[in-house]
Structures are given as C-alpha cells and as structure tokens.
C-alpha positions as CSV (number, residue, x, y, z in Angstrom):
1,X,126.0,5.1,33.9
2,X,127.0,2.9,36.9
3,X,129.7,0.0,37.0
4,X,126.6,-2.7,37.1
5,X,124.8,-0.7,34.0
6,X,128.1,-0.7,31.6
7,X,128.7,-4.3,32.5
8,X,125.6,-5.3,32.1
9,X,125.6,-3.5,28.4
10,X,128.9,-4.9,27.8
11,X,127.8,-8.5,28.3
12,X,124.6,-8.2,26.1
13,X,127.1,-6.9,23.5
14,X,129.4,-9.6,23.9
15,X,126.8,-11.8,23.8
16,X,125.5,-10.4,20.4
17,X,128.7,-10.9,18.6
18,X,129.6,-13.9,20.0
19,X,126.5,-15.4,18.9
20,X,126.7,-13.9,15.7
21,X,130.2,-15.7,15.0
22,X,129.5,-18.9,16.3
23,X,126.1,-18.6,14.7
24,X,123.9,-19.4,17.2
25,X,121.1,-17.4,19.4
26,X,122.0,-15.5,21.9
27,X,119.9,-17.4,24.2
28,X,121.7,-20.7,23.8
29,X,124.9,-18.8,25.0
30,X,125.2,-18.8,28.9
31,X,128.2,-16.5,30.5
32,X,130.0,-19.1,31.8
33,X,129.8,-21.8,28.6
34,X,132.9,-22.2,27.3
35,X,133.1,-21.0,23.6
36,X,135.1,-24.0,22.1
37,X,134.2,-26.9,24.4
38,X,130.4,-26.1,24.4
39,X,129.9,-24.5,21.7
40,X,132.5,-25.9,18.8
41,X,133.8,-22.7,18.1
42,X,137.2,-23.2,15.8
43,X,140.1,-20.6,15.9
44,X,139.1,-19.0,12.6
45,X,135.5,-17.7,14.2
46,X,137.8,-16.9,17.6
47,X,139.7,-14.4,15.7
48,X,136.3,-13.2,14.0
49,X,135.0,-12.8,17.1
50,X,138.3,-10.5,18.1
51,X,137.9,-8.4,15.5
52,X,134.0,-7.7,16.2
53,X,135.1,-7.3,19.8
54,X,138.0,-4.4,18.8
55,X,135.6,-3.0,16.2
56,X,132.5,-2.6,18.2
57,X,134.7,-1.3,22.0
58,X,137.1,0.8,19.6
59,X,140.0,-0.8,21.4
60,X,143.0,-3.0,20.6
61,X,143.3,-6.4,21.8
62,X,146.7,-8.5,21.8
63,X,145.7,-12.5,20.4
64,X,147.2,-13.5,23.1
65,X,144.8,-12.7,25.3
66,X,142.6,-15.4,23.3
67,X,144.0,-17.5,25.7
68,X,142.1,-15.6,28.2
69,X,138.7,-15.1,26.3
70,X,137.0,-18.5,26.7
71,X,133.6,-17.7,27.6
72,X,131.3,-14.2,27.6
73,X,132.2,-13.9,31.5
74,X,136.2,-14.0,30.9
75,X,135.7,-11.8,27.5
76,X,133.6,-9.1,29.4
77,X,136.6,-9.1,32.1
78,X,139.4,-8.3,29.2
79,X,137.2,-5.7,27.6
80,X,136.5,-4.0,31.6
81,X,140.9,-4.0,32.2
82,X,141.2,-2.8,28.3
83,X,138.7,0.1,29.1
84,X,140.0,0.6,32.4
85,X,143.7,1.6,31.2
C-alpha cells in the first residue's frame, strides 16, 4: 500500500474513533476542526480517544502529546512519526 493509501486509511480511522468519543458523525468532523473549540470535547473523552487511538494502531502514545492532537489532521501526523520509528 502507498504513503497516500495508509494515510488516507489512517484518517478514516481516526475519524471513526474520534467521532465515536465525542459522539457525533463522522461527517460533522472536518480534518482541520479543532476537537475542543469546535467540537466541545472535555479532557475525559481526550484521553478516551488516546486509548482507542493506542488500541486500534497497537502503539504507545505519551499524554503529552495531547498537546499536539487537536484535530484529525495533527492526530493522523502523531500516529505517521509513532509508526515511522
């Protein structure tokens, strides 16, 4: 599978659990909305969402790179440099 392909299958899986913890569609989620000031999201369904994240890409991610994670664009970018080491 190409770069484009994985990160195009990344962000759709992103997408899917981000929705699911913020509960809302996956539709009303654009890649560069901004999970707290658009969307409400509270630091209790951020960590949810960082455990889905680790779960689902079998890989470890530090809370500190919550920071970081602040829409699906940003997010995708963590989980490409996780994968990538």
């Amino acid at each position: 599978m190409d770069t484009l392909a994985q990160s195009g299958d990344r962000i759709t899986r992103i997408t899917r659990i981000v929705s699911d913890h913020l509960e809302i569609e996956p539709d009303e989620i654009a890649p560069t909305d901004r999970f707290v000031e658009d969307h409400g999201a509270d630091s209790l369904a951020l960590i949810g969402v960082l455990a889905a994240l680790e779960a689902e890409f079998k890989v470890g991610i530090d809370q500190s790179e919550l920071r970081r994670m602040t829409d699906i664009s940003s997010v995708e970018q963590v989980i490409a440099e996780i994968g990538a080491r």
